[in-house]
N, CA, C and O atoms as a Tinker XYZ file with bonds, in Angstrom:
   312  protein
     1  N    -37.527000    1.197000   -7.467000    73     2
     2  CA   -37.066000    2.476000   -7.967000    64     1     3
     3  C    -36.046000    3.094000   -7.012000    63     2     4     5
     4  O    -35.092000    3.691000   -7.509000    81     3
     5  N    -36.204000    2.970000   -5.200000    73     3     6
     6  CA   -34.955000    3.317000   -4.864000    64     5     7
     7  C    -33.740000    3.300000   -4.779000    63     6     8     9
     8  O    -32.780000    4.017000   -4.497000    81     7
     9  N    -34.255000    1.365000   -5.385000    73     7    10
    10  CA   -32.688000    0.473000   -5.641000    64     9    11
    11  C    -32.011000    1.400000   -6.755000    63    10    12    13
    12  O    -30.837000    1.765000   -6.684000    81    11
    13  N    -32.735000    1.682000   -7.614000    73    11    14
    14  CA   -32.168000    2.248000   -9.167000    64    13    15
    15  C    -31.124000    3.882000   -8.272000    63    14    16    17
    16  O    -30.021000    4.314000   -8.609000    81    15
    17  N    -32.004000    4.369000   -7.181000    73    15    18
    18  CA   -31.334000    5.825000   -7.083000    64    17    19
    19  C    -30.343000    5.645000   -6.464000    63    18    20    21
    20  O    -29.304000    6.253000   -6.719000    81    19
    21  N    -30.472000    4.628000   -5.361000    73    19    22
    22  CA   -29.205000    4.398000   -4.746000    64    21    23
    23  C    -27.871000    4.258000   -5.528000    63    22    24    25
    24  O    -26.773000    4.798000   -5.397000    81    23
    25  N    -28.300000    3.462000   -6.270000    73    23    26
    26  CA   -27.287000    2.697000   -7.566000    64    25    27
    27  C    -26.606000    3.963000   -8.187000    63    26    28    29
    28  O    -25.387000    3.989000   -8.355000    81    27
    29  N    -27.310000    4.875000   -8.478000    73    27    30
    30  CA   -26.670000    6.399000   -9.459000    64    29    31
    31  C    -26.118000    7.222000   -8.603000    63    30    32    33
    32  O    -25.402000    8.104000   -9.076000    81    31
    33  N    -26.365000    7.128000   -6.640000    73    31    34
    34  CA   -26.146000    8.052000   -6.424000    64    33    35
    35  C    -24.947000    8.670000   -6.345000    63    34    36    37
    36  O    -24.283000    7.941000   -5.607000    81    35
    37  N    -24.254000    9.628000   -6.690000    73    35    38
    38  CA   -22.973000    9.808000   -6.884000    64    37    39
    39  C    -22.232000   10.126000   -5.663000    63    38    40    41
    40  O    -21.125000   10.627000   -5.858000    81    39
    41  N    -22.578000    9.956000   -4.496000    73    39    42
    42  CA   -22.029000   10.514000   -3.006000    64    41    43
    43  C    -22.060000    8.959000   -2.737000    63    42    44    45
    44  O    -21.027000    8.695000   -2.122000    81    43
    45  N    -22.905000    7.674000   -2.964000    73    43    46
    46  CA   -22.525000    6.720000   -3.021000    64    45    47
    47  C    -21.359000    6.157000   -3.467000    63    46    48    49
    48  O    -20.494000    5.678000   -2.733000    81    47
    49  N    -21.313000    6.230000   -5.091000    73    47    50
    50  CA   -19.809000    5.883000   -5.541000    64    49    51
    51  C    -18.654000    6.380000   -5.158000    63    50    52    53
    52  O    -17.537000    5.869000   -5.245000    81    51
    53  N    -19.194000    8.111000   -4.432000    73    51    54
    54  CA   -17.689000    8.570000   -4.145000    64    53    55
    55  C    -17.347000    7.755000   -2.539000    63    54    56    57
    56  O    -16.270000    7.169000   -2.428000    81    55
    57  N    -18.100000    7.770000   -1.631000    73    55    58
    58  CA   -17.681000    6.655000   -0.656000    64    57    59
    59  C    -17.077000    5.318000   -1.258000    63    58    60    61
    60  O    -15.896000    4.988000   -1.146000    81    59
    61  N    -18.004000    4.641000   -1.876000    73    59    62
    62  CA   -17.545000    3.821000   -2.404000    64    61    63
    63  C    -15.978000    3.870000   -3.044000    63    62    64    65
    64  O    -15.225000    2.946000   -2.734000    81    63
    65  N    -15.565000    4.766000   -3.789000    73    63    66
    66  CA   -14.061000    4.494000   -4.737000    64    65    67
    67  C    -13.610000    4.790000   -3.015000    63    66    68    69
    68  O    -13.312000    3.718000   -2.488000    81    67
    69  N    -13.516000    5.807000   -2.190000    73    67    70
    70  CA   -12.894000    5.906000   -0.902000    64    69    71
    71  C    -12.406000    4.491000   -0.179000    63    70    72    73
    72  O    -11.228000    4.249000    0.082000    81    71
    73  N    -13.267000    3.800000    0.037000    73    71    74
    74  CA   -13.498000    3.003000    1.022000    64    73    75
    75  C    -12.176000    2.108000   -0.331000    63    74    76    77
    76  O    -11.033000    1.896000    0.074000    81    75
    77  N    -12.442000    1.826000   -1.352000    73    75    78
    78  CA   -11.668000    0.715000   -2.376000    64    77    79
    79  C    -10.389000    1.402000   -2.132000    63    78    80    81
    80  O     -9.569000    0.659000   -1.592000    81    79
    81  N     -9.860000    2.913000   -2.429000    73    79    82
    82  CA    -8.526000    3.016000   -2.423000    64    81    83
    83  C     -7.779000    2.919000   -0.821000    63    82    84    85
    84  O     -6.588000    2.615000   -0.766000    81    83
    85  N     -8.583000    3.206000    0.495000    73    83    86
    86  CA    -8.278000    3.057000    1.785000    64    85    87
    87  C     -7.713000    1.382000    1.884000    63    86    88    89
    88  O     -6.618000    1.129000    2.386000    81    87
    89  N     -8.775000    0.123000    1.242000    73    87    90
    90  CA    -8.293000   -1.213000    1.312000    64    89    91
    91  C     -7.221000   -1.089000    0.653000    63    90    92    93
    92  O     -6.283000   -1.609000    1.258000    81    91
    93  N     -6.738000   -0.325000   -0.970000    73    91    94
    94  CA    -5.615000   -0.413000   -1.551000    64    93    95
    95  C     -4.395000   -0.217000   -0.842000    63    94    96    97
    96  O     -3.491000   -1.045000   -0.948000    81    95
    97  N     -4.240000    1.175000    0.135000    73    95    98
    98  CA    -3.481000    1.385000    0.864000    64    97    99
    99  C     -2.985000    0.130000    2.386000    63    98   100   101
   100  O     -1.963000   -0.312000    2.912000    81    99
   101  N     -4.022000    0.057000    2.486000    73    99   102
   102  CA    -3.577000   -1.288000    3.756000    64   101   103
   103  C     -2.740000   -2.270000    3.165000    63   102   104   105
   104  O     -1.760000   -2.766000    3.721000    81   103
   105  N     -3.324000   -2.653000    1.537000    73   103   106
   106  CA    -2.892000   -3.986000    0.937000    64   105   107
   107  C     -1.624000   -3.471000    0.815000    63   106   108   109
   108  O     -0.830000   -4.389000    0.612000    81   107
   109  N     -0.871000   -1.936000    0.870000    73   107   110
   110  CA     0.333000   -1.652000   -0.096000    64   109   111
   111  C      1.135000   -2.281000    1.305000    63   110   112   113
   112  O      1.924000   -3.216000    1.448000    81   111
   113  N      0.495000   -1.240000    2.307000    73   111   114
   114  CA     1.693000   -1.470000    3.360000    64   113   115
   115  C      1.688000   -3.019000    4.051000    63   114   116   117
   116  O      2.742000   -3.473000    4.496000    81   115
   117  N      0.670000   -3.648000    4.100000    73   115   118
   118  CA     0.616000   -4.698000    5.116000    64   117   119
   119  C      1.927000   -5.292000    3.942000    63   118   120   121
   120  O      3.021000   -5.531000    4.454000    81   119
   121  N      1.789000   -5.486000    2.582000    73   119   122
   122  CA     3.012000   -6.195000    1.468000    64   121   123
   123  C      4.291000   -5.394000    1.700000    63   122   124   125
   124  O      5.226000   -5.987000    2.238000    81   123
   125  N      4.430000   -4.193000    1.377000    73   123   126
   126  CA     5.504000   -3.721000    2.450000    64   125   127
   127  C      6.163000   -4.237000    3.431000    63   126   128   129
   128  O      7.381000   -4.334000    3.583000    81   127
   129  N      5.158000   -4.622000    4.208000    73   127   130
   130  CA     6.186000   -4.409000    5.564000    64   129   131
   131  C      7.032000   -5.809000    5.832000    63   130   132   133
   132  O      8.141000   -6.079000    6.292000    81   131
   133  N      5.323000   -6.946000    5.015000    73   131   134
   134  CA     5.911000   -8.108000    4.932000    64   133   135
   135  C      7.487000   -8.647000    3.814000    63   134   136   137
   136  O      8.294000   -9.543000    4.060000    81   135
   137  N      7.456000   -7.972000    2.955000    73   135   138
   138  CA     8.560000   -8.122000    2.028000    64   137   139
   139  C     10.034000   -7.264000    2.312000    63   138   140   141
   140  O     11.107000   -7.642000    1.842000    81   139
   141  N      9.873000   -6.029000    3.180000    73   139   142
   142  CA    10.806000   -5.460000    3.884000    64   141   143
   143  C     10.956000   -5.898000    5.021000    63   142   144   145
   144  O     11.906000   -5.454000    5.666000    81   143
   145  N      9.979000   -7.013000    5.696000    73   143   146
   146  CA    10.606000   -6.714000    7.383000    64   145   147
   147  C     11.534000   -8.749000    6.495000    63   146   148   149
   148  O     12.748000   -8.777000    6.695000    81   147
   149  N     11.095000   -9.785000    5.882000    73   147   150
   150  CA    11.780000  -10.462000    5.480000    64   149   151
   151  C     13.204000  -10.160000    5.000000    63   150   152   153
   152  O     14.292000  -10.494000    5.470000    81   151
   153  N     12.908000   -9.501000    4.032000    73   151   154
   154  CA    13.896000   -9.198000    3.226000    64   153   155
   155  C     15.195000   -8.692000    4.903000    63   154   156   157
   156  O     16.077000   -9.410000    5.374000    81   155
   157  N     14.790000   -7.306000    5.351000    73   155   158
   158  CA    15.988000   -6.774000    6.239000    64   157   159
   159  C     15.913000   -7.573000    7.683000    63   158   160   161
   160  O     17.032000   -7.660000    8.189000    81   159
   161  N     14.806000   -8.209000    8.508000    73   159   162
   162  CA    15.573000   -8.565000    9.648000    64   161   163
   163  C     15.397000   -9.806000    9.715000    63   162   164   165
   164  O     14.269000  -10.276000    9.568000    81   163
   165  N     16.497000  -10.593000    9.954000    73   163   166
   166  CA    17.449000  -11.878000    9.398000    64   165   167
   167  C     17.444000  -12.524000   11.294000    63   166   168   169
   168  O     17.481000  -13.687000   11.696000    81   167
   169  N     17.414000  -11.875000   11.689000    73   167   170
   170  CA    17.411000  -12.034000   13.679000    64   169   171
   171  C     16.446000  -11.395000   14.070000    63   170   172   173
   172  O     15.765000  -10.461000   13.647000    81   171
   173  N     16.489000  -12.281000   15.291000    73   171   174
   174  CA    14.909000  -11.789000   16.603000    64   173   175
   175  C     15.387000   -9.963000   16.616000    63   174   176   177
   176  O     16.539000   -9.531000   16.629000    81   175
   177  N     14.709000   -9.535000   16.612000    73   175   178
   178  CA    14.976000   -8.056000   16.828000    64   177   179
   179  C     14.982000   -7.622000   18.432000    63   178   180   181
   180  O     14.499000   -8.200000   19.405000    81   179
   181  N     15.567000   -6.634000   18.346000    73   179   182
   182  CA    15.712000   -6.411000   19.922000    64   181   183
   183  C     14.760000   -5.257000   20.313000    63   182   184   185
   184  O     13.782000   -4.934000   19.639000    81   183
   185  N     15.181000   -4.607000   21.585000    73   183   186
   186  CA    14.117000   -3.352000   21.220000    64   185   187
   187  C     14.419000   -1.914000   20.697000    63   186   188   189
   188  O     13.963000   -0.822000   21.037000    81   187
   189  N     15.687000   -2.412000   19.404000    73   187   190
   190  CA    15.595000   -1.070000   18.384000    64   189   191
   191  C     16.394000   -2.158000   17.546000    63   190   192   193
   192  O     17.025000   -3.148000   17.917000    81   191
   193  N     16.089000   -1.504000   15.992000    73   191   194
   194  CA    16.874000   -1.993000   14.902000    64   193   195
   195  C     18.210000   -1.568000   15.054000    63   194   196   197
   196  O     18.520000   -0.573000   15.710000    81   195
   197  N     19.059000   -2.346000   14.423000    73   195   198
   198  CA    20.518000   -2.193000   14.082000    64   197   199
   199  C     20.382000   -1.098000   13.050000    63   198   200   201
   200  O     19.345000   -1.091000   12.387000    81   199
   201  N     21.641000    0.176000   12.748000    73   199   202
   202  CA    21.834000    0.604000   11.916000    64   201   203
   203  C     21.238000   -0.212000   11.093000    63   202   204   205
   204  O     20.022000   -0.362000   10.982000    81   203
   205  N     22.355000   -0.933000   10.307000    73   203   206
   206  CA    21.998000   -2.086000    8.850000    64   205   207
   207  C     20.424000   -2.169000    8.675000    63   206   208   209
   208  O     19.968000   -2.329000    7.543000    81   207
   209  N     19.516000   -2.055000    9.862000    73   207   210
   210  CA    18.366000   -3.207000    9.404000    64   209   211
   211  C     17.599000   -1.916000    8.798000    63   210   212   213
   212  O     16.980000   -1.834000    7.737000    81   211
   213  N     17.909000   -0.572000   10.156000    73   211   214
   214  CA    17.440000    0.693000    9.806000    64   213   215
   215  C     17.374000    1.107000    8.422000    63   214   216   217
   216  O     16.338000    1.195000    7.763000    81   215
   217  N     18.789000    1.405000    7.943000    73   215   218
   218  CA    18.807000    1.350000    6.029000    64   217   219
   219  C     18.244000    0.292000    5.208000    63   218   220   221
   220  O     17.951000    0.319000    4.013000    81   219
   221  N     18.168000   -0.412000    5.846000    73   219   222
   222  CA    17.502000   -1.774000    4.960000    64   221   223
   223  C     16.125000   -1.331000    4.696000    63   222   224   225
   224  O     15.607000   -1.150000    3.595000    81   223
   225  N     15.620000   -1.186000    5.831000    73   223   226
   226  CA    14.119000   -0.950000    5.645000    64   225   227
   227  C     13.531000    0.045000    5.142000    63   226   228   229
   228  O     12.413000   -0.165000    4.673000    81   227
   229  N     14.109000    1.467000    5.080000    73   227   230
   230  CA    14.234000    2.654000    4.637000    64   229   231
   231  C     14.174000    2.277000    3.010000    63   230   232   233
   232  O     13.287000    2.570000    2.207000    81   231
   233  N     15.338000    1.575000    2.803000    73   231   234
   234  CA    15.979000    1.400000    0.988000    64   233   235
   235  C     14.626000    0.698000    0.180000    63   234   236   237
   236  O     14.187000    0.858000   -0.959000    81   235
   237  N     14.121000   -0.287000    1.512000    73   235   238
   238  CA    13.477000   -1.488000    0.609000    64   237   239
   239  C     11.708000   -0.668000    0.539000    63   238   240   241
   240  O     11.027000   -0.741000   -0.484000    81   239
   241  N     11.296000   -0.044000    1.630000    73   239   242
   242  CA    10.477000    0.784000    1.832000    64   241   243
   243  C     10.061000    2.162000    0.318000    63   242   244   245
   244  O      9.014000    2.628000   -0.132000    81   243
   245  N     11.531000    2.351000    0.005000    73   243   246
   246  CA    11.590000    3.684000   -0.932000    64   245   247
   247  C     11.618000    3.208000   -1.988000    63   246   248   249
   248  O     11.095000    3.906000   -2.856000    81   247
   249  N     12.183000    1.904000   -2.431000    73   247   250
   250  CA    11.963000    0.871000   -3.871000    64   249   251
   251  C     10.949000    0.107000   -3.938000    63   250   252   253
   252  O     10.785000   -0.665000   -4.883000    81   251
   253  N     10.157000    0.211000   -2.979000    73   251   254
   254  CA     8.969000   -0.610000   -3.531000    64   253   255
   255  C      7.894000    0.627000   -3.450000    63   254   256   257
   256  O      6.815000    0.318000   -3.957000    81   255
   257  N      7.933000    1.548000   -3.086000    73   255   258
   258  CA     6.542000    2.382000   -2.971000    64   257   259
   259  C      6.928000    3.072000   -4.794000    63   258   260   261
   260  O      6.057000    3.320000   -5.628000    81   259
   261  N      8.624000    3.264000   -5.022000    73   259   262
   262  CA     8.753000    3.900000   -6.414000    64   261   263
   263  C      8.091000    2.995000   -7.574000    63   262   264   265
   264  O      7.337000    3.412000   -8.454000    81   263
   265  N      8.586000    1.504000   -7.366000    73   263   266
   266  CA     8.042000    0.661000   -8.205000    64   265   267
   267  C      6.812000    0.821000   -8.027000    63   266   268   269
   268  O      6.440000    0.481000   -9.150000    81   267
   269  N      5.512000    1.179000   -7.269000    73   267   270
   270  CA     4.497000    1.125000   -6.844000    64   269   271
   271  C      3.957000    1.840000   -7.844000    63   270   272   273
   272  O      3.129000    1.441000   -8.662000    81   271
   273  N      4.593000    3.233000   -7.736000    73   271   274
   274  CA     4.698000    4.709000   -8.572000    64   273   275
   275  C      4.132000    4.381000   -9.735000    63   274   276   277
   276  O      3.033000    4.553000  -10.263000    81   275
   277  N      5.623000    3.624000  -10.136000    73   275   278
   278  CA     5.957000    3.290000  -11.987000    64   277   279
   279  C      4.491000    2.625000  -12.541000    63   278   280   281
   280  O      3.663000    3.058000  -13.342000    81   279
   281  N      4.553000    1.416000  -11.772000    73   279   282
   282  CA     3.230000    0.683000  -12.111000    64   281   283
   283  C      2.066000    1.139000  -12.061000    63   282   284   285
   284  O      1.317000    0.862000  -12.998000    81   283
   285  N      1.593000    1.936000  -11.005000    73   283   286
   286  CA     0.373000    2.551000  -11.496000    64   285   287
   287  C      0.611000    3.571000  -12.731000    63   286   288   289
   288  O     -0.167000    3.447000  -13.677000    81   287
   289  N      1.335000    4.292000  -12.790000    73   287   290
   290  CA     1.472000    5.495000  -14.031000    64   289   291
   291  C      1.218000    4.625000  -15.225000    63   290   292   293
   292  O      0.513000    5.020000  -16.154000    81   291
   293  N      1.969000    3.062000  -15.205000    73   291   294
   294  CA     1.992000    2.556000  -16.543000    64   293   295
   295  C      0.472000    1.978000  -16.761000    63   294   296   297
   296  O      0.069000    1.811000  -17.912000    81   295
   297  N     -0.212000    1.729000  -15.841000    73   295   298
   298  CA    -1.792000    1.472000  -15.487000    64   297   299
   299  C     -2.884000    2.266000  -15.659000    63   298   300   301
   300  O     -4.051000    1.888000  -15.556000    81   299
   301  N     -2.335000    3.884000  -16.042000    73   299   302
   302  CA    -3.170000    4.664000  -15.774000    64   301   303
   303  C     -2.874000    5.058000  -17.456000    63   302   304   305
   304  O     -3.735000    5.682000  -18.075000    81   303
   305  N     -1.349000    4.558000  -18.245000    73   303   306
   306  CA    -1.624000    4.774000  -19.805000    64   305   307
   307  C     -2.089000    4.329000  -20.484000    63   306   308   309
   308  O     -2.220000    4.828000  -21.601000    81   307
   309  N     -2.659000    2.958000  -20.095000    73   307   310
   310  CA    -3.196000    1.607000  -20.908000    64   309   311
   311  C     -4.671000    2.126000  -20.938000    63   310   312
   312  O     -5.553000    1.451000  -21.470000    81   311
């Protein structure tokens, strides 16, 4: 029977969805950084980005979190 209360308890699930959207967020950026730091730095980096790589990462950073956007909204009409 405690298994059953645990199971309903609702301060449970709300940790619970917490803890699921915190992994969501790691998964966004760790893919981020990997698909922006490919995509913009092409050379060993030094110890600061080039202009270029600076906007690169910025651009590719701001188009993938928008696409991020789009896709959940279209996820959340279905």
């Amino acid at each position: 029977m405690a298994t059953m209360d645990v199971d309903n308890s609702p301060e449970l699930r709300r940790l619970l969805e917490q803890e699921k959207e915190q992994l969501m967020a790691k998964q966004m950026v760790s893919k981020l950084t990997s698909v922006c730091w490919d995509k913009c730095i092409t050379s060993t980096p030094g110890s600061k980005f080039s202009t270029g790589e600076t906007t690169c990462l910025s651009n590719c950073a701001r188009r993938f979190l928008d696409m991020s956007m789009i896709l959940a909204k279209r996820f959340q009409l279905k």
